[in-house]
C-alpha positions in Angstrom: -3.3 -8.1 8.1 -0.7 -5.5 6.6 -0.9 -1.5 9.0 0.4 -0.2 5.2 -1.6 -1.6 2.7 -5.4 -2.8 2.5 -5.8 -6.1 2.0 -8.2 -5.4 -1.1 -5.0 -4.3 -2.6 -2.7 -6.8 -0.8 -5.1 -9.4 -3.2 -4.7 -7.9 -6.2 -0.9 -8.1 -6.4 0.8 -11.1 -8.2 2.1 -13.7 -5.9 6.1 -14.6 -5.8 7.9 -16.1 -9.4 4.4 -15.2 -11.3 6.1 -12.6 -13.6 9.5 -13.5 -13.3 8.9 -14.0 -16.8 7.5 -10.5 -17.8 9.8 -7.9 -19.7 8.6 -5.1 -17.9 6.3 -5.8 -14.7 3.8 -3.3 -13.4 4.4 -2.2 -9.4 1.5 -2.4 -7.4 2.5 -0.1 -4.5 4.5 2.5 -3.7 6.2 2.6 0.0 8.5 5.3 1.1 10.0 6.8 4.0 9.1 10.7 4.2 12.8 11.3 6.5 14.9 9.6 3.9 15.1 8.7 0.1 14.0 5.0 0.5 11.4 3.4 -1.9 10.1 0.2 -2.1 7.8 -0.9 -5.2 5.7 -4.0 -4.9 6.0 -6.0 -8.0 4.9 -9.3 -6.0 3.8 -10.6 -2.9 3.3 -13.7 -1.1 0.3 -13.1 1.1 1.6 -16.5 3.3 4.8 -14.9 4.7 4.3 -11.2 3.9 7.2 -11.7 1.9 7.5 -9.0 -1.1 9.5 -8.4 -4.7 9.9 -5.3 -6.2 12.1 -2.4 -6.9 14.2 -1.0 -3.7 15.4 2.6 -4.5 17.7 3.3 -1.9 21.9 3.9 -2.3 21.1 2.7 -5.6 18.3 0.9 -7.6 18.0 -2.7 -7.4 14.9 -5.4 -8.1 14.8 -7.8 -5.1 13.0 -9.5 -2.0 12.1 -8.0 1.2 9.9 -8.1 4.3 6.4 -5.9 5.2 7.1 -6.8 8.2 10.2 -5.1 8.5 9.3 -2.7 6.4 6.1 -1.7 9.0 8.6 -1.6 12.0 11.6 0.0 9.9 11.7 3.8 11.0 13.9 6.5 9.2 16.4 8.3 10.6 13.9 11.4 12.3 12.1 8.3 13.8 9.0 8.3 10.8 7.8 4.9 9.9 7.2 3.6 6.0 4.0 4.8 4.3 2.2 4.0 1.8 1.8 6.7 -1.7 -1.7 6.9 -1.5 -2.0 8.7 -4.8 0.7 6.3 -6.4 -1.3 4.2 -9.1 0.5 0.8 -10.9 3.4 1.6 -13.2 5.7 -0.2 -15.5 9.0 -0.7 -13.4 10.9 0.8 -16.6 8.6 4.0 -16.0 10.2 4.4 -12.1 13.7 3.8 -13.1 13.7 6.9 -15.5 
């Protein structure tokens, strides 16, 4: 069970390698921290090992792997955890890079 995102939506998300072939893959979720300008975008996730693929916008932009795990315990640097963009709705990854 994720504390960031419902596991009706957890379900719905592509698991690991299944669009590795797609030009232009839709992210699922949007999570940010509200004290910083980190953004993770869920692409794909392994529902085994909470193990995500996506978009990280951070220093710079970059598509790779990373933990909801860590991401639920990661806190920014005013001590806010990760959230979830409740009003964000799935986009083409070439639409967030713009």
């Amino acid at each position: 069970m994720s504390k960031l995102i419902p596991e009706e939506i957890l379900k719905s998300i592509p698991p690991l390698y299944a669009t590795e072939d797609t030009k232009d893959p839709l992210a699922y979720v949007k999570l940010f921290t509200p004290d910083s300008s980190w953004s993770w975008y869920i692409t794909e996730y392994s529902i085994d090992d909470k193990q995500c693929f996506g978009l990280v916008d951070g220093h710079e932009q970059e598509l790779g792997y990373f933990s909801l795990i860590e991401l639920e315990e990661l806190r920014g640097p005013m001590g806010l955890s990760v959230e979830r963009d409740l009003h964000f709705q799935p986009t083409k990854l070439s639409e967030i890079r713009k």
